[in-house]
C-alpha positions in Angstrom: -78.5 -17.0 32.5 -77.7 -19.6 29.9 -76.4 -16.9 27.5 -74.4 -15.2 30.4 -72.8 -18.6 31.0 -72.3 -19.1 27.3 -70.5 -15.8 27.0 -67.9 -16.6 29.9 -67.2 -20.0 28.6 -66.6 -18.6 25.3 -64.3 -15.7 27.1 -62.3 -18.4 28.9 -61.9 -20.3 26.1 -59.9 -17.4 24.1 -58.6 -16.0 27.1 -56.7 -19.9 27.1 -55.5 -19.7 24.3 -54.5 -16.5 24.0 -52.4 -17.7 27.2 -51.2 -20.9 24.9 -49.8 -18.6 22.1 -48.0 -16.1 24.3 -46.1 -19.3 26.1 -45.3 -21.0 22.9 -43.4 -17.6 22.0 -41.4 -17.3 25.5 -40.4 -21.2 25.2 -39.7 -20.4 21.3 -39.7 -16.7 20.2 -38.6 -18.3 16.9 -41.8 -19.4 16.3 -43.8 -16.3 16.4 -42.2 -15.5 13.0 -42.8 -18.8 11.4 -38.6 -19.6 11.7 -37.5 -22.9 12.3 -34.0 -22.3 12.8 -31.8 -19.4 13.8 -29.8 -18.2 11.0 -26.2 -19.4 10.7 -23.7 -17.1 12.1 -21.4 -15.5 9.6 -18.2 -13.7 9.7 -17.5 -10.3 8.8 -14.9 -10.2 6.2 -12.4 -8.1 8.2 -12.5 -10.8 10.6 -10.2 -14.1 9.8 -11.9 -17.6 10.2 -9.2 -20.5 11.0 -8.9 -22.9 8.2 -9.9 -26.4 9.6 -7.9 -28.8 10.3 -4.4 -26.5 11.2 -3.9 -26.3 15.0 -2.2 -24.1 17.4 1.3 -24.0 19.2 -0.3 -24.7 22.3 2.6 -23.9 24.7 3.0 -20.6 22.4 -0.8 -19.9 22.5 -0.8 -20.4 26.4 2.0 -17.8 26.7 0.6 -15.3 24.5 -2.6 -15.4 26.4 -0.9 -15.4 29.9 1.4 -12.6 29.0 -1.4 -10.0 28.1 -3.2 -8.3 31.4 -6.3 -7.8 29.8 -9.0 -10.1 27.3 -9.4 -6.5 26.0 -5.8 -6.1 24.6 -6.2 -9.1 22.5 -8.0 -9.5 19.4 -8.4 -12.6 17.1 -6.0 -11.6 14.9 -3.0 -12.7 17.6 -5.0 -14.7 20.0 -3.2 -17.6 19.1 -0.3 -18.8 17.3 -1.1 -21.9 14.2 1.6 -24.7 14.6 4.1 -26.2 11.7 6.1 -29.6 11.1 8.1 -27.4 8.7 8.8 -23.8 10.2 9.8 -22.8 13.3 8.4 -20.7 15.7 10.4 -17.5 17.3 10.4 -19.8 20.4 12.4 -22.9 18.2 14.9 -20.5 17.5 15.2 -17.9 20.5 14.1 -20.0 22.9 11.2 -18.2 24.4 7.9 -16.8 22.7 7.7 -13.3 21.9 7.0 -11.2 24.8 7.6 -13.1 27.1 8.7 -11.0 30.1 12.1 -9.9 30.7 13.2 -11.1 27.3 14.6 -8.8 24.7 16.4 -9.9 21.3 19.6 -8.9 20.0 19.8 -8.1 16.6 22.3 -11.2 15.7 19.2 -13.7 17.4 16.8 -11.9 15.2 18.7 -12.5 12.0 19.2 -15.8 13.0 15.9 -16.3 13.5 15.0 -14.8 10.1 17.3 -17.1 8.3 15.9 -20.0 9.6 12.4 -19.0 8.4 13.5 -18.5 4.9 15.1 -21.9 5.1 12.0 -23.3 5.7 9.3 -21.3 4.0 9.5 -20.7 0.1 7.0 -17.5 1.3 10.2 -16.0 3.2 12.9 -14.3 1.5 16.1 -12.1 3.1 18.5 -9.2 1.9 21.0 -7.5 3.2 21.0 -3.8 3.2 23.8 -1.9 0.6 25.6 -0.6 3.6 27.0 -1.6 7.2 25.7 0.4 10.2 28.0 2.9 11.6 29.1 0.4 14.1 29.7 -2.3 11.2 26.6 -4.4 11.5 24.4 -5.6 8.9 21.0 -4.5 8.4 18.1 -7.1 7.1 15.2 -6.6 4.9 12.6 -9.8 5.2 10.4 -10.0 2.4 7.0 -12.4 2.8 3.8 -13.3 0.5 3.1 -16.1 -1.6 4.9 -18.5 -3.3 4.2 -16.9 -6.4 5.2 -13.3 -5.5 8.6 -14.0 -3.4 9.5 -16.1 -7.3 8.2 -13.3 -9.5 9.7 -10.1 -7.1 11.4 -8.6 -9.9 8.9 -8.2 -12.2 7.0 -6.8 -9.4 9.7 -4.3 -8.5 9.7 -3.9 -11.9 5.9 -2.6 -12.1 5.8 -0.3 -9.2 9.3 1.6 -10.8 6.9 2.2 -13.9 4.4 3.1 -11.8 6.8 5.6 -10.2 8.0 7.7 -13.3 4.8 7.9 -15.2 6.9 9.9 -18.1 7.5 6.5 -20.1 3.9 4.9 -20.0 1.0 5.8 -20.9 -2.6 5.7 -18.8 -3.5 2.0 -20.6 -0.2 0.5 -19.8 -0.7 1.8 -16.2 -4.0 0.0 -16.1 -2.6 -3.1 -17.1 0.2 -3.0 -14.4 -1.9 -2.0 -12.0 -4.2 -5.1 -12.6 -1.4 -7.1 -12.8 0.8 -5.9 -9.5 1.0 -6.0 -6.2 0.5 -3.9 -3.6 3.9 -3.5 -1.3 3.6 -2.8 2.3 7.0 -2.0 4.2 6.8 -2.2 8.5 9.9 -0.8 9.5 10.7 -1.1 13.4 12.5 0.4 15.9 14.6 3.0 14.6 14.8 4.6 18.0 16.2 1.9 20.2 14.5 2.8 23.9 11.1 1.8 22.2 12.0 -2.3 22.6 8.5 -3.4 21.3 8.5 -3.6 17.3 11.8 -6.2 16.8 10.2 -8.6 18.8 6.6 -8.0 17.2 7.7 -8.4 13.6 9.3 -12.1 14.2 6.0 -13.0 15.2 4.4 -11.3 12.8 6.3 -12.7 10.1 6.2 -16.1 11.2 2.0 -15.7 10.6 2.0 -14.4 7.6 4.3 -17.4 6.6 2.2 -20.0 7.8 -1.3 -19.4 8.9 -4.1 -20.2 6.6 -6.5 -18.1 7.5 -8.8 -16.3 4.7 -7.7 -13.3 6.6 -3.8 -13.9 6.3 -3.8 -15.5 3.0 -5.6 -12.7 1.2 -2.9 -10.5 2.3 -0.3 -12.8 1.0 -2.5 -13.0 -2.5 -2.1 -9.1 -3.1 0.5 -7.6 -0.8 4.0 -8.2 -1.0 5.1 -7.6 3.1 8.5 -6.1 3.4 10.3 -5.9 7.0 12.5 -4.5 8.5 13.7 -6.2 11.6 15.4 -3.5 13.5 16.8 0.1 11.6 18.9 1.1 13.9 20.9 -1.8 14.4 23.7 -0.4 17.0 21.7 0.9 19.5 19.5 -2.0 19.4 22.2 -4.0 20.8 23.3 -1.2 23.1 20.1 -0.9 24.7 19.2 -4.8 24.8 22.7 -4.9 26.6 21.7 -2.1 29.0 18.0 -3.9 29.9 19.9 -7.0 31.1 22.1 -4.9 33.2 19.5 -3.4 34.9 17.8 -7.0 35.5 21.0 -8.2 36.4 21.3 -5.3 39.0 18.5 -4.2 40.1 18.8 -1.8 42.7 21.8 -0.7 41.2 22.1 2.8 39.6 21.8 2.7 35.9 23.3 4.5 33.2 21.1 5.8 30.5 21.3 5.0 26.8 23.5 8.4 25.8 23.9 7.3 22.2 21.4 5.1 20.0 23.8 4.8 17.4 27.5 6.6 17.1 26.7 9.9 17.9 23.4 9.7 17.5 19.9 9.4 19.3 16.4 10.8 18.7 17.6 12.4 15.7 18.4 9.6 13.8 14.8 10.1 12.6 15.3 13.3 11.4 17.6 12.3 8.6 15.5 11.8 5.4 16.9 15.3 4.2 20.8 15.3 5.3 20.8 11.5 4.6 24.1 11.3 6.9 23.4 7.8 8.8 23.7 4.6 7.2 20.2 3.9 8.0 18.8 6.6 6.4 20.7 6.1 3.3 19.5 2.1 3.4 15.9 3.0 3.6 16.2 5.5 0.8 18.3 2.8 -1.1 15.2 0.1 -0.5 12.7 2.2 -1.4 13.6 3.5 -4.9 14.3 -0.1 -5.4 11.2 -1.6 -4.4 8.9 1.4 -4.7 6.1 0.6 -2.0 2.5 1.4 -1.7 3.4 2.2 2.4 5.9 2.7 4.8 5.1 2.0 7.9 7.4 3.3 10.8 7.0 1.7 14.1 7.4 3.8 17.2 6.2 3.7 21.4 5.4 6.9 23.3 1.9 7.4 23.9 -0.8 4.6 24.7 -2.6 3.0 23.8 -2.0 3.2 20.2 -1.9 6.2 18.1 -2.2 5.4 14.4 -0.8 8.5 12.2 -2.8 11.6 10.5 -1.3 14.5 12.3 -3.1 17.8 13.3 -1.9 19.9 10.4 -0.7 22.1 9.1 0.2 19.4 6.0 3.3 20.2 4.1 1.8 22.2 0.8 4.2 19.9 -1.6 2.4 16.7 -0.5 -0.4 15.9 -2.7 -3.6 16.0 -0.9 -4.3 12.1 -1.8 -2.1 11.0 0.2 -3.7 13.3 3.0 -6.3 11.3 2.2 -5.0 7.9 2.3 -3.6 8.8 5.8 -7.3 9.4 7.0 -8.6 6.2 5.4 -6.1 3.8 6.7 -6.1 5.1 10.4 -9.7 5.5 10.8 -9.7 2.0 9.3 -7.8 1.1 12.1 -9.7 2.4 14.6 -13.5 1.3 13.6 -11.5 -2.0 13.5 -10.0 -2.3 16.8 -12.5 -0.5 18.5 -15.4 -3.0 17.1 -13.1 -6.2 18.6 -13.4 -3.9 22.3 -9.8 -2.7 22.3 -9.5 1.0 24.2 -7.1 3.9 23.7 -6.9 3.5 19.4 -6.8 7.3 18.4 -5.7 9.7 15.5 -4.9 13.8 15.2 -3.5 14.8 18.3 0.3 14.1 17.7 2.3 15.2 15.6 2.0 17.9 12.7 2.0 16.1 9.4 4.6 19.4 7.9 8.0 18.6 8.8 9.8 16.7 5.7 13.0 15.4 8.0 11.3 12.4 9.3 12.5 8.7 8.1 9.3 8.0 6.5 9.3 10.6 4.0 11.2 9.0 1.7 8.1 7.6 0.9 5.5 10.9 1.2 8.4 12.3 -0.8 8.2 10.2 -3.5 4.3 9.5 -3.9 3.8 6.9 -1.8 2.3 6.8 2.2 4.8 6.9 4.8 2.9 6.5 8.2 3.8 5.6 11.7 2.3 3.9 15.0 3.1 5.3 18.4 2.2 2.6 21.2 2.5 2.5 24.6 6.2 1.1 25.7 8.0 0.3 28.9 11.3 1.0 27.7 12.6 -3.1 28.2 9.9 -5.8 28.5 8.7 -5.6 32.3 5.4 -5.5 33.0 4.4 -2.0 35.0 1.6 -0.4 36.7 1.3 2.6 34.8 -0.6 6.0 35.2 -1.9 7.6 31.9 -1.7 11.3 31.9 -3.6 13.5 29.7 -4.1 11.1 27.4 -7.0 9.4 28.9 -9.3 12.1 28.7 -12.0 12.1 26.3 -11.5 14.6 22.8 -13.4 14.6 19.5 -10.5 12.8 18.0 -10.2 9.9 20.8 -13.7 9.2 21.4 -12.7 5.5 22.8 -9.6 7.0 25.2 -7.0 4.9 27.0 -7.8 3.7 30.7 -6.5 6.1 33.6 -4.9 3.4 35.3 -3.2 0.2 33.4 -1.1 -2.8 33.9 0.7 -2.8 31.1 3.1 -5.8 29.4 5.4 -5.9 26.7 3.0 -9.0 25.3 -0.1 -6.1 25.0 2.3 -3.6 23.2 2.7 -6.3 20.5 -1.1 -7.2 20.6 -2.2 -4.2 19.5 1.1 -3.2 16.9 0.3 -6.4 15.2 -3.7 -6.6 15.3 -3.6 -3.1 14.3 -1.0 -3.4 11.2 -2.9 -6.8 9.9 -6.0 -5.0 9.6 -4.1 -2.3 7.7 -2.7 -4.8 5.1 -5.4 -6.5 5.0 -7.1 -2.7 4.0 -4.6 -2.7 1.8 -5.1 -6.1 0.1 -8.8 -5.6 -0.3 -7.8 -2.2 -2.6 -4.7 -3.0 -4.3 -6.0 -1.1 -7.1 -7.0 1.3 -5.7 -3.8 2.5 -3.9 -1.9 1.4 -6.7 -4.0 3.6 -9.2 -3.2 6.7 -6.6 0.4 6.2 -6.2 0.2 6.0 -9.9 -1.8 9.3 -10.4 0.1 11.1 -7.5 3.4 10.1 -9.6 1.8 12.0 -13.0 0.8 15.2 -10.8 4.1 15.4 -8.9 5.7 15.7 -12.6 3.5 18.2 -13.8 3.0 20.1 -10.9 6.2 22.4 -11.4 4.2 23.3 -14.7 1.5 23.6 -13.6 1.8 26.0 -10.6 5.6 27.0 -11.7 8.2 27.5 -9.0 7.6 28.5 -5.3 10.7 30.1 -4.1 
């Protein structure tokens, strides 16, 4: 009896503490792996960290997060906006924040708006296209990086012509430019003036990349040299900012559509890059062989949430397959990006063919660099709308991660996800400068050789 005894005390004594050990690991699951301390949470370097000590526009912040109808068409990228004692705001200048319902800009607040920030910000610099519109308005290109950059722009211009024509250099020179210059990334917006979203995004837009300190935002300013342009077609800008405020002015009322974008023009003003018969199409063409950027970057609203260009093929045969390529990489960039931070409705393929040679941004596939282009979703003004998606909000291989059936849609999320989205691309971009620079390089020698190589195709 003694031994039975002996065994059941010794039983209860390792069923306790047995017991002891498994509690010690529910109060401290730590613990059971010998770790004090849970590791320090770090950042993913696609993700930007604020710099401490720079604060917020609070009244700015509040409206941007007010003004989007969803957490899930923010990201951190635009969640906020940093503050300055030195350079204004869109708000300072305009008078309200960008997107802010019911608002659109005219062209002349813009550039006022643009010239204020250059005033301010030695990162900020603004030209005036070669020609007037149609309509005899001016058309701006906004240039923003570093210090550094803006002060050194024509030797940088300078590297990406030689870069361009790779018949007077040889591959070492190329090397060393390439080490030495800077990527060039060119958003262009609204060239067709019912999509409302893109002039009022790129204030915003440029305004961050002026100020914020953010590893983020200030490695795109170390290795890409952002160009802008505001608003391409100018005239019907105005015409349609005018024909917004009627409507809110009247509502009720019948109202006219926008006939014309431009004089005698409308949807095709993008299909220019050939005939080259609109003064827009002749001032990107002008800016580009001057500046010869890595992309082009055409901003556009039809589809939600947001497409980000690749096209379904056929490809035009006289593009060289790297830039094929380069579409792929950037756009499903895009996408892992924005769908990791929770955002719906970011797709590629289904839109668009990636053959026809007329569109604006081929002045850039045409001459070895990327031309792209967003599509996002737009109201057509800046009220905020229940909207019904259509067909695209079902599930395919090439939107995995499709838009929501039903949406309340604001002008604020159309610039959430236009300006998250094109960050993460320069920031792509920043991370391999050399390596886009080395490819617009290489796609340069091919593109001379390729008539001897595979002789004429007529």
């Amino acid at each position: 009896m003694n031994r039975t005894l002996s065994r059941r005390a010794r039983s209860l004594f390792t069923h306790l503490v047995m017991a002891g050990f498994l509690l010690s690991i529910i109060v401290n699951p730590a613990s059971a792996q010998g770790v004090k301390k849970a590791p320090k949470k770090t950042v993913p370097s696609s993700q930007p960290s604020a710099q401490p000590g720079q604060q917020n526009d609070k009244e700015y912040t509040e409206s941007i997060l007010k003004n989007t109808t969803e957490k899930f068409f923010l990201t951190e990228l635009v969640d906020h906006l940093p503050a300055s004692d030195k350079v204004p705001t869109p708000a300072k200048v305009i008078g309200y924040p960008v997107g802010t319902p019911n608002k659109l800009t005219y062209t002349k607040d813009q550039y006022r708006y643009y010239r204020e920030l250059e005033k301010s910000s030695p990162r900020v610099k603004v030209f005036v296209a070669p020609e007037k519109s149609e309509m005899g308005k001016d058309q701006y290109l906004v240039v923003v990086s570093d210090e550094a950059s803006v002060n050194n722009l024509a030797r940088y211009k300078e590297i990406t012509a030689k870069l361009a024509d790779p018949r007077g250099i040889k591959d070492e020179e190329a090397k060393q430019l390439i080490g030495e210059g800077k990527a060039i990334y060119w958003a262009s917006g609204s060239i067709h003036s019912p999509e409302t979203g893109s002039p009022e995004m790129l204030m915003e837009m440029a305004y961050r990349l002026a100020v914020e300190e953010s590893p983020f935002i200030q490695a795109i300013r170390k290795n890409v040299i952002v160009m802008i342009t505001p608003t391409s077609e100018v005239d019907g800008r105005d015409m349609m900012v005018d024909l917004y405020n009627w409507r809110k002015a009247n509502e009720g009322k019948r109202a006219p559509g926008l006939v014309y974008w431009g004089k005698y023009v409308a949807h095709d003003n993008n299909r220019d890059s050939m005939g080259m018969a609109l003064a827009l199409s002749r001032n990107q063409m002008s800016t580009f062989l001057d500046f010869h950027p890595t992309v082009l970057h055409d901003l556009h609203e039809s589809v939600p949430f947001l497409y980000t260009s690749t096209g379904t093929g056929p490809y035009n045969a006289w593009l060289d397959p790297i830039v094929v390529d380069e579409w792929q990489a950037l756009a499903y960039h895009e996408i892992e990006e924005m769908t990791k931070r929770g955002v719906p409705g970011v797709w590629t393929h289904g839109f668009y063919d990636g053959w026809a040679p007329n569109y604006m941004f081929y002045v850039a596939n045409g001459h070895n660099s990327i031309g792209r282009f967003y599509e996002t979703f737009g109201n057509g003004g800046a009220d905020t709308q229940d909207r019904t998606v259509g067909e695209q909000s079902t599930r395919a291989w090439f939107r995995p991660n499709p838009p929501l059936a039903r949406v309340k849609w604001s002008i604020r999320n159309n610039i959430n996800l236009q300006q998250s989205a094109i960050l993460l691309a320069m920031n792509y971009v920043s991370a391999n400068k050399e390596r886009f620079l080395n490819n617009f390089y290489l796609k340069s020698k091919r593109s001379v050789a390729k008539a001897r190589t595979e002789g004429p195709a007529a």
